[in-house]
N, C-alpha and C positions, 0 to 999 in steps of 0.2 A: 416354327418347327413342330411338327406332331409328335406326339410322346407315341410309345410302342405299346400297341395293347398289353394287359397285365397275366395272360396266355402264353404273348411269346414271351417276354420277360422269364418271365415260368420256366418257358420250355429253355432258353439259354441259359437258364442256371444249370438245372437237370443236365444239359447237355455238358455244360463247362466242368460239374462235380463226374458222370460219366468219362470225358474225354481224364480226366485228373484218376479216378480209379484206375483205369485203363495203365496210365505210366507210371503212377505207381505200381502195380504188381507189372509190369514189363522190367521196370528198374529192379525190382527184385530180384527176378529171375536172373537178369543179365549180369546182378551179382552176388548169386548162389554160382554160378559159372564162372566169375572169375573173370569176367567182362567187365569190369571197372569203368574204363569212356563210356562203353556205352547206359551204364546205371548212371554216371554222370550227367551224359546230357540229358536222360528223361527225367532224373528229380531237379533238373534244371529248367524243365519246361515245366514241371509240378509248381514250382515255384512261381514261376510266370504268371500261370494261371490262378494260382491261389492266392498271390500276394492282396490284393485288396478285395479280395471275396469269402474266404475262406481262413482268416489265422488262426485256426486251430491246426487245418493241414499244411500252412506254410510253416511253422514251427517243428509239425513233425518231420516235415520231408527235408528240413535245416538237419535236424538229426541224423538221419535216414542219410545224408549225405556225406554228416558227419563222420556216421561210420564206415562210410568208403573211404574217404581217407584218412581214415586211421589205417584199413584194413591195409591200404597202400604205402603207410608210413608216411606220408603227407602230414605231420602235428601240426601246424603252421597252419593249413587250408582249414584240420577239422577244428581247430578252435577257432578260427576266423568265422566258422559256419557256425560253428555252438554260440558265438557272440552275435550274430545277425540274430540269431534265432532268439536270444533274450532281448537283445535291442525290440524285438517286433514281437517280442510276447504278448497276448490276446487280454491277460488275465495273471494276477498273482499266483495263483497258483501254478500256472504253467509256469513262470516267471523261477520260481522257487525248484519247480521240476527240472530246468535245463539248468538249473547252481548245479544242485544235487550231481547233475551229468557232467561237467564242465569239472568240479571236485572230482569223483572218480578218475577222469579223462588224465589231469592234470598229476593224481597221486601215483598211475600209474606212466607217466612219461619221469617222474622223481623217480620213483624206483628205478626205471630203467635206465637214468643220467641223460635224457633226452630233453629236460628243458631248454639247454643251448641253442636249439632252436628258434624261441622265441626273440633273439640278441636283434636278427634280421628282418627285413622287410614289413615290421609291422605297424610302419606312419598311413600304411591306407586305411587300416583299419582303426587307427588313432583318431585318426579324420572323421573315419563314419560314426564313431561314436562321440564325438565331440558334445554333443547336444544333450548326452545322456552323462551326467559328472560320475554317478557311479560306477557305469560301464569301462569309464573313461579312466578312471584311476584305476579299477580292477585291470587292463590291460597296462596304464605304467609301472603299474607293481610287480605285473610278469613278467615287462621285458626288464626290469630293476633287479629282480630275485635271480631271470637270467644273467644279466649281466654280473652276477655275485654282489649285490646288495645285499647287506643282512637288513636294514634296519625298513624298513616299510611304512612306517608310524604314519610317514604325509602321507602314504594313497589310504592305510588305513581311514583315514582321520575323515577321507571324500566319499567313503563308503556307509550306506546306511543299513544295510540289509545282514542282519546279524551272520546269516547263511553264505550271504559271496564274502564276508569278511575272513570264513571257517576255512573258504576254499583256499584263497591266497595265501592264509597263515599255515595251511597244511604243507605248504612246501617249503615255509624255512623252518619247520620243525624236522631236529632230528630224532632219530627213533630211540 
């Protein structure tokens, strides 16, 4: 089998990072309008596209997606999507970046009494993170704190990252 000259190669990155600028500012737009599906499916083709080319833009546009459903009241979809997005982080410090975001996300669904949410549907995402132990006990500790567990100590205990440790514990702390 011939390899592809190192021209086109080239030229299909260039074209794949163009075609990905392109949907992202469409998915933006489409929600600054208040089109929600439709910023959906384009940072869902952003993904597609970026997923093994590009993870710096696949983490953002994880985000990016994030805040669609939030904006939709979807908690459930945007921390499934904030978790993909540290599962596939590029780099520690991005890594450390989407805590940071996942902590705010989660202190303000506390305030609001909206953690119950997490009680439901979230063995598929138990699943995808199974390979990553830290990911993995950060999400049984949420559906654990939803379900009114106080005591945390076992997921603690799987977590290494002093920062996702900060995020979980934020919510069984009362003010």
């Amino acid at each position: 089998m011939e390899k592809k000259p190192r021209f086109l190669k080239e030229f299909e990155m260039w074209e794949r990072r163009r075609k990905i600028a392109e949907l992202f500012r469409e998915a933006l737009e489409a929600e600054n309008k208040g089109e929600f599906e439709t910023a959906k499916k384009k940072l869902d083709k952003v993904l597609e596209l970026s997923k093994d080319y590009f993870p710096e833009i696949y983490f953002e546009a994880c985000f990016k997606l994030v805040e669609v459903f939030f904006e939709e009241d979807n908690y459930r979809g945007s921390i499934k999507c904030a978790l993909r997005a540290l599962y596939n982080a590029p780099n520690r410090d991005l890594y450390l970046v989407g805590i940071e975001r996942i902590r705010d996300m989660l202190f303000i669904l506390k305030e609001r009494g909206n953690l119950e949410v997490f009680k439901e549907n979230m063995e598929s995402m138990c699943r995808y993170l199974e390979s990553n132990e830290e990911l993995y006990a950060f999400v049984r500790g949420l559906i654990a704190i939803a379900e009114g567990e106080k005591d945390i100590t076992k997921y603690l205990e799987s977590i290494s990252t002093p920062e996702l440790k900060k995020a979980l514990g934020v919510l069984i702390k009362s003010h």
